[in-house]
C-alpha positions as CSV (number, residue, x, y, z in Angstrom):
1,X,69.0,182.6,40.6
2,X,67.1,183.4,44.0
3,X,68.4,186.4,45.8
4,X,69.8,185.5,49.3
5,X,67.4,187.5,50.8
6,X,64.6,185.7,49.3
7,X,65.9,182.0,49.3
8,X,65.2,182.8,53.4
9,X,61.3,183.1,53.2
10,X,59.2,179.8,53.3
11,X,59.1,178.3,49.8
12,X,55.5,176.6,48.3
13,X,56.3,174.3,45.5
14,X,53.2,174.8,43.6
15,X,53.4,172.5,41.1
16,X,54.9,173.0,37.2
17,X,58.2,174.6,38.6
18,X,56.1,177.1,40.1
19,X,57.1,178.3,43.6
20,X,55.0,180.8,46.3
21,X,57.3,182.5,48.7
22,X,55.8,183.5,51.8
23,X,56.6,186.9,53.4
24,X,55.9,186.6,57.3
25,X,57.3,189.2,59.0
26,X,56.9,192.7,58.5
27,X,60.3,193.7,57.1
28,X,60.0,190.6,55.0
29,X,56.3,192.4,53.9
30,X,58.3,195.9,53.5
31,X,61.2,195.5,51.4
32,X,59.3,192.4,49.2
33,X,61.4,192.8,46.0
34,X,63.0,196.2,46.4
35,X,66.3,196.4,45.3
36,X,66.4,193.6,43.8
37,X,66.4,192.7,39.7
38,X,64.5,190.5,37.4
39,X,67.1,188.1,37.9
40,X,67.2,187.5,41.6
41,X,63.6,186.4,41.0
42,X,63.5,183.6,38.7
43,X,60.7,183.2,36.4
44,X,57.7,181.2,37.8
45,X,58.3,182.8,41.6
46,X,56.4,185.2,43.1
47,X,55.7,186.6,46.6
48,X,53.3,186.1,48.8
49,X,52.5,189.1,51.1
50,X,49.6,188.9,54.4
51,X,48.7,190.5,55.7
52,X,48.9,193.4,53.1
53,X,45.7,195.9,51.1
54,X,48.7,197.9,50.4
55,X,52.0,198.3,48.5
56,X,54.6,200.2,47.0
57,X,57.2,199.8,44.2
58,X,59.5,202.3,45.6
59,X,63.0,201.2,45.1
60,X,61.5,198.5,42.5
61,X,63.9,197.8,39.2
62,X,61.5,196.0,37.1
63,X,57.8,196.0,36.6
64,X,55.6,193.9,38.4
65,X,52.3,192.2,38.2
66,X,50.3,192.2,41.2
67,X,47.4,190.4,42.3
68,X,44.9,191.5,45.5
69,X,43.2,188.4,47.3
70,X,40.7,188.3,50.1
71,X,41.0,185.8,52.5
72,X,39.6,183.3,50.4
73,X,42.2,183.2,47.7
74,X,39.2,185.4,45.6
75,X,41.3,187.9,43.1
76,X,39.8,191.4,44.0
77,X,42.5,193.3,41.8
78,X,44.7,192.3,39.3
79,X,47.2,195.0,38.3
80,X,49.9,194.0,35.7
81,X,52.9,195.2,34.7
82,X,53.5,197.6,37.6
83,X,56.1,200.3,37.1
84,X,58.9,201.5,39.5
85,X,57.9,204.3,42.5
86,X,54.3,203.4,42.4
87,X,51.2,203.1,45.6
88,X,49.1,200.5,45.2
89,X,45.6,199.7,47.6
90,X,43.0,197.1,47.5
91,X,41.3,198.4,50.8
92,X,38.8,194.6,51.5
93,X,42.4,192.6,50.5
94,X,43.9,190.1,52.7
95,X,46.7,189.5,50.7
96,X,48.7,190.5,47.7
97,X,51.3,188.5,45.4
98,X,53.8,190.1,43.5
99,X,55.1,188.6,40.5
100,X,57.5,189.7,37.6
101,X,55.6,191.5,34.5
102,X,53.9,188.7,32.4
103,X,54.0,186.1,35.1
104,X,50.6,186.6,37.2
105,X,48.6,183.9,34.7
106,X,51.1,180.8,36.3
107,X,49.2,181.9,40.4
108,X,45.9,182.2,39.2
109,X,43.1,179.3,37.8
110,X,42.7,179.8,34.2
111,X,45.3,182.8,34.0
112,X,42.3,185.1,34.1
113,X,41.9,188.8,36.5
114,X,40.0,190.0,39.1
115,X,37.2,186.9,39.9
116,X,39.6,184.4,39.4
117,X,41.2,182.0,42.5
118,X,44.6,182.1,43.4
119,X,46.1,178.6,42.5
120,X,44.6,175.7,45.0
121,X,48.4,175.1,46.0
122,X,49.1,178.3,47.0
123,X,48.7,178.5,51.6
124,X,45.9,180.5,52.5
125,X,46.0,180.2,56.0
126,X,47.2,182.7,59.0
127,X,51.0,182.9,58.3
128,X,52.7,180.6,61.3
């Protein structure tokens, strides 16, 4: 079941039960999905951070996979299965999407790493 505090960010249906939520402000961007378990995030959901070339898993309690995009919706890095109390940086990323461990193949074209596209569906544009 969706975590309160998540169910509030802007939802993208994707397509194939697959849904994008969109973290706009900067405390959304901050506390992504600290504190929360693998159960407030269902499976096929992720989060969408932008601006962001950098994050943390402090206060994390499950492993994530996590995918750096430029501005394009180009994968630049593709880290996967992410542990607890970690720094991550993609310096030329526009964005990054965090996913539960496993998950990262359902947001990107083909399922592949670094090269591949973010899925079509998923907004690109300046957050509103």
């Amino acid at each position: 079941m969706l975590h309160a505090r998540l169910s509030s960010l802007p939802a993208h249906d994707i397509g194939d039960r697959t849904v994008v939520l969109e973290a706009r402000t900067f405390r959304a961007r901050v506390l992504g999905l600290a504190r929360l378990s693998e159960h407030d995030l269902p499976e096929r959901h992720a989060v969408l951070l932008r601006p962001c070339s950098m994050l943390h898993t402090f206060g994390m309690r499950f492993p994530i996979d996590v995918v750096f995009a430029d501005r394009d919706g180009r994968a630049l890095r593709v880290i996967r299965d992410v542990a607890p109390r970690r720094m991550l940086r993609c310096p030329a990323a526009a964005m990054a999407l965090e996913a539960q461990a496993g998950e990262v193949a359902h947001f990107l074209e083909g399922g592949r790493g670094s090269g591949a596209r973010l899925s079509p569906r998923i907004p690109l544009g300046e957050p509103a």
